[in-house]
N, C-alpha and C positions, 0 to 999 in steps of 0.2 A: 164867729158868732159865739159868746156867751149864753147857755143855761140859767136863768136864773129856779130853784128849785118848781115853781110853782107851773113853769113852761111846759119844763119834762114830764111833772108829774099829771100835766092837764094830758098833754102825749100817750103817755101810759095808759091813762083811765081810759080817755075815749077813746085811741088810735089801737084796739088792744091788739099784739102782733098777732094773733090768730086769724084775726078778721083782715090784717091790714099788713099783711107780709113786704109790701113792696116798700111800702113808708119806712118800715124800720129798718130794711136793707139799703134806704138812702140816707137814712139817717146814720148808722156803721157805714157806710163809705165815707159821708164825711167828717166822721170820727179818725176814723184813718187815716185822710187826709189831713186831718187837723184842722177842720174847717168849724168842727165843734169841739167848745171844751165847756169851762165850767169850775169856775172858783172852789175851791174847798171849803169855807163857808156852806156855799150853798147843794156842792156834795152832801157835807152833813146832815144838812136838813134833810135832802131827798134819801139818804140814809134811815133818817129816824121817821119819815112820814111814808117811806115806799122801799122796804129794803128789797123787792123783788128787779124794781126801778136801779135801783142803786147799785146790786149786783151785776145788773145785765150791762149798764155803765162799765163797769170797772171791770169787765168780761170782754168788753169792745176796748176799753184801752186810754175810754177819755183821757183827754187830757186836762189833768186840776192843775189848779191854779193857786201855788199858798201864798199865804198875806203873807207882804212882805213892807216893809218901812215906809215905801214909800204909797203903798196901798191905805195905810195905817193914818198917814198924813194926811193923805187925800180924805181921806173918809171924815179925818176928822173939820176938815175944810167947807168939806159940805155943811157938815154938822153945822155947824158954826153960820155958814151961807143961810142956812134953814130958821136959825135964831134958837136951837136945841139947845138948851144948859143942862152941863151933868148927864144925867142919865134921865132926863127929864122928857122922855118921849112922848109924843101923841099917842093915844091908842088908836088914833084916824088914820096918823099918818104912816113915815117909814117908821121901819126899826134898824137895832145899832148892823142887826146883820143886811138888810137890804142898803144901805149903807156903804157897806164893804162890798158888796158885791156889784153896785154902779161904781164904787173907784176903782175897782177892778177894771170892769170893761171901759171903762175913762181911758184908764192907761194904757191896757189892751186894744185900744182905740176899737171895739168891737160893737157888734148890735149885741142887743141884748133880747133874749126871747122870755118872755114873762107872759103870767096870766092876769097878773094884777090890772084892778079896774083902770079905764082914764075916766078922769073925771072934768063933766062935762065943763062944769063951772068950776074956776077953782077958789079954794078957802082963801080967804084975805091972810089968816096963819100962813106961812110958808112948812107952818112945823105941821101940817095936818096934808102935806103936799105925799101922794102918793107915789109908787115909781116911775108911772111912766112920766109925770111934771117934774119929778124932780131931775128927770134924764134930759128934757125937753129944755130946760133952766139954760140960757146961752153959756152961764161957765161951766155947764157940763156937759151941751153938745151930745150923750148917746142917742141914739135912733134904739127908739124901741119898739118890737112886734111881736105878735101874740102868735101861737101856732099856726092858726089861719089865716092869719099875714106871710108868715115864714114859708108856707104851702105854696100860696097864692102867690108871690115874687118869686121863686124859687126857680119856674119852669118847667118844672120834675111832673111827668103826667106817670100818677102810681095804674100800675093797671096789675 
């Protein structure tokens, strides 16, 4: 399973380890097992929005994930899927880094743990398509879940 910044950082806020020790000791175990990682893209962001977040990551050992060419490709394939020109973004929809971080977990053939809305109906734009539609898209195939999805299928009763 893939981080996407907005997952962990939803984690952080509400799950704060004080309150919620058990969560965050299964969440470092599956860090360790490698069951969680987490693009470097989207490290960064949780860097510059949560560096307490970011730190406690890179304490347990995450494992990032750097673009690499064929990440680069993909990304740009979606783009392109989406009907994006240039640098021609939606402000609705994705951006160039959420982007990078579904061809990530494309590749990675991973879930992806986001906070980002679904959206109920979707825009006739495909460029105005948010993460979890754009994940949902058959030539992209990730399965995406929100923290309390990730809780809820998990099996893990935190006590």
């Amino acid at each position: 399973m893939h981080f996407d910044a907005s997952g962990i950082i939803h984690a952080w806020d509400n799950y704060p380890i004080g309150n919620f020790p058990a969560f965050w000791d299964w969440i470092d175990a599956e860090i360790r097992k490698e069951n969680f990682a987490i693009s470097e893209v989207a490290f960064d962001e949780v860097k510059n929005k949560s560096p307490e977040c970011s730190e406690w990551l890179k304490n347990k050992g995450i494992r990032k994930i750097n673009l690499s060419e064929k990440v680069l490709l993909r990304a740009n394939e979606i783009k392109d899927l989406l009907g994006i020109v240039a640098e021609a973004y939606n402000p609705k929809g994705v951006g160039e880094n959420d982007l990078l971080i579904i061809a990530t977990a494309q590749i990675e053939i991973a879930i992806l743990i986001t906070e980002e809305s679904r959206q109920p109906s979707l825009p006739q734009q495909r460029s105005r398509f948010k993460i979890p539609a754009v994940c949902e898209l058959a030539a992209i195939g990730v399965t995406c879940k929100n923290i309390r999805e990730l809780i809820g299928t998990s099996g893990v009763v935190f006590k």
